[in-house]
N, C-alpha and C positions, 0 to 999 in steps of 0.2 A: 524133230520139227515141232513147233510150238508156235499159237497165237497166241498174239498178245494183243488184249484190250486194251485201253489206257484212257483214264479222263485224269485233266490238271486242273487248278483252280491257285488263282493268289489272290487276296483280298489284302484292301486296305488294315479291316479292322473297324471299330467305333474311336478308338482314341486317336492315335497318328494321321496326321495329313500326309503322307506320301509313304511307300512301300516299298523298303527296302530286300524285300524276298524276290526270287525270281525260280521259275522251275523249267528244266530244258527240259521238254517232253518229247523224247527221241528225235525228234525233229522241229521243233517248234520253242520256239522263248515264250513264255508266260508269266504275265505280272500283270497285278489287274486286271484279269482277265479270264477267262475258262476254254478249256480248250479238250476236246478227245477225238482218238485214233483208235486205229486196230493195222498190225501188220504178223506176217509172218515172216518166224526169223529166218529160215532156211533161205532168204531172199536178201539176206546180208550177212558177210562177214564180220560185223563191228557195229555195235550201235550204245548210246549212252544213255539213261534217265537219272539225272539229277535233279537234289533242289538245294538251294542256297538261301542263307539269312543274313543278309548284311549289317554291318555297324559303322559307327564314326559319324554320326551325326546327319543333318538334311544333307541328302543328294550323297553325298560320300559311299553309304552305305551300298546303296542303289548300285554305283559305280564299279564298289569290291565284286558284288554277286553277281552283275553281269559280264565282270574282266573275268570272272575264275571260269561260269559257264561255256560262255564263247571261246574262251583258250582251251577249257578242254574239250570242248567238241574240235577244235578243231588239230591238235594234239592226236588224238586216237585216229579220226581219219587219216592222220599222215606217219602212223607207224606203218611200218613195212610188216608183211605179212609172215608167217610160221614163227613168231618170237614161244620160247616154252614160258611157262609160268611164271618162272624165275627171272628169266628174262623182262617178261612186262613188268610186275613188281618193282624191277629196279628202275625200270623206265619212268614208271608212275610217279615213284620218291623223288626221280628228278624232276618230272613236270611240279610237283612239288615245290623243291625248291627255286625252281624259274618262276612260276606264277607269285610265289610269297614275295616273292623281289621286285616282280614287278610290282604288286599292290602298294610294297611298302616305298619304294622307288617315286610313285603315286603323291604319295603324302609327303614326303620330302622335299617335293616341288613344289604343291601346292598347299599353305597352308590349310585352305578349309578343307584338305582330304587328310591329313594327319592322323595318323592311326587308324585309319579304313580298315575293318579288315570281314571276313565272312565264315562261316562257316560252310559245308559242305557234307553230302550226301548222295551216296548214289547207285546205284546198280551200273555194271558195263560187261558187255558179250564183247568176245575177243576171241580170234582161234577157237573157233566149238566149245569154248566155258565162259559161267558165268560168274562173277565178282562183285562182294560188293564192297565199300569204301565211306569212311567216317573220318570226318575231323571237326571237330567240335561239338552241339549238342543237339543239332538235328536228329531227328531218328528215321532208322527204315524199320519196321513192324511187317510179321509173317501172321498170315490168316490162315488158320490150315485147320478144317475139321471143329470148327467151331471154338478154335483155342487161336487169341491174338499171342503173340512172343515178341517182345524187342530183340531185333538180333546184334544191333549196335548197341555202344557204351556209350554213354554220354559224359564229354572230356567239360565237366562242371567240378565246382568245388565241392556241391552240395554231394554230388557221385561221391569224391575222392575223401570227402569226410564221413562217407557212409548213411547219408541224409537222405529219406525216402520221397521229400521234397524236394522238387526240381528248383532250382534256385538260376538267377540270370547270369550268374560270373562264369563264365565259361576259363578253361584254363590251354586251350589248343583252338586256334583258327588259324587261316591262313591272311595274313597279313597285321592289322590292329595291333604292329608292336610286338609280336612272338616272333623272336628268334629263333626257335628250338622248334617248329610246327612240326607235328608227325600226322601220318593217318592207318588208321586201324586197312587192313584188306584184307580180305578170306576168300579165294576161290569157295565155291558150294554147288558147283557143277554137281554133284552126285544130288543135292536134296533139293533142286529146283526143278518141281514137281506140276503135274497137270494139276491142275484145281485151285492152287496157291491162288492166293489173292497178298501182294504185296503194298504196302501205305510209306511214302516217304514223307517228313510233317517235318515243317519248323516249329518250335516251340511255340509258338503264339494257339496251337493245336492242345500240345496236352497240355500247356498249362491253363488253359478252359477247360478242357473236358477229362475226366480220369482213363485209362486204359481200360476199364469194364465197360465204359460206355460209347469206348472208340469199337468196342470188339463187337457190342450191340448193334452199332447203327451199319457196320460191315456188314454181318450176319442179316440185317433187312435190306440188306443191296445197296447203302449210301454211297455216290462218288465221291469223287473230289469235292467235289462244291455242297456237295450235301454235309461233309465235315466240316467245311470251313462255316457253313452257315450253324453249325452247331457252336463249333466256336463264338462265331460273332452272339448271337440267340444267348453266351451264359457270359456274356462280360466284353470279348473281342480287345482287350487290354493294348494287343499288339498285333500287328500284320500278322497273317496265318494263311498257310499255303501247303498245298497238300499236294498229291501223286498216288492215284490209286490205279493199281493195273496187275489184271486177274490172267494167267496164263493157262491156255487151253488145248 
């Protein structure tokens, strides 16, 4: 049995007029907005925290991150219960491939959505474990003991060319034109621990602030919105949206 705290935050940013990030906070859509909770799990069998960072231009973007969030919240709610591991995994891959279809499906129709597509991040409790899930270069970050860790890979060129610089090409989303879209998943039931403090970010996050000073402003208690206003505070280049939820 484990609480969970939880605050969200998406901001516009200083540059962009409109925000294409979106973050499902167990329960709640956020964009533009700040939002926090607290529940206990032992009070659900299934629940999700994601965030998403859309692309393809005005309004398109927007569209990707909240087709992919809404489908998957509602996707998990309507799995049938006792699936093993293995089982959901496979499930996942094909919500996968239905969501990428629809996005791209999206754009096919409508010229100004053409190549929509989003990235994704997320944590999700399923059957007594927890998982978490990456496709593209969102990151989810582990606070534990005073040491931040990225536990995702970020699916960028600048990654794949071994470049410590986060660069904007991403090479894996779901929709924007990728045929081939995969997503990283790792159960981690065994190291989802009392005291963790977890941060899901779109990039508009670290490419403001470095990881020594994301793990700072953690370490002094910052939420959600306390990240994103750091962001904004050193530049806010792009929409940034955060997910901060500490397990007790």
């Amino acid at each position: 049995m484990s609480r969970i705290i939880l605050t969200a935050a998406s901001r516009v940013g200083c540059v962009r007029t409109n925000n294409e990030d979106m973050v499902l906070a167990y329960d709640h859509f956020v964009r533009s907005d700040i939002y926090q909770t607290e529940f206990m799990t032992e009070n659900h069998d299934r629940f999700v925290i994601a965030l998403a960072d859309g692309m393809g231009g005005h309004n398109a973007g927007e569209v990707a991150s909240h087709d992919a969030l809404s489908n998957l919240q509602y996707f998990l709610s309507d799995l049938p219960r006792g699936l093993s591991s293995g089982e959901f995994n496979e499930m996942m891959l094909e919500w996968l491939h239905s969501i990428n279809q629809i996005i791209d499906s999206k754009g096919r129709v409508n010229p100004e959505m053409i190549d929509m597509g989003t990235t994704l991040v997320g944590v999700l409790f399923y059957n007594n474990k927890y998982y978490w899930m990456n496709c593209g270069d969102s990151r989810l970050y582990r606070f534990r003991d005073g040491k931040l860790t990225q536990l995702t890979t970020d699916h960028s060129l600048s990654n794949a060319r071994g470049e410590k610089r986060h660069s904007n090409i991403i090479t894996n989303c779901i929709g924007g034109g990728c045929k081939n879209s995969y997503m990283d998943m790792f159960d981690f039931t065994d190291d989802f621990l009392s005291g963790d403090t977890y941060i899901l970010c779109s990039d508009g996050l670290n490419d403001m602030i470095n990881d020594d000073t994301i793990c700072s402003l953690v370490a002094e208690g910052a939420n959600a919105n306390g990240l994103c206003e750091a962001a904004i505070a050193a530049g806010g280049f792009d929409n940034v949206s955060v997910c901060v939820f500490k397990v007790e």
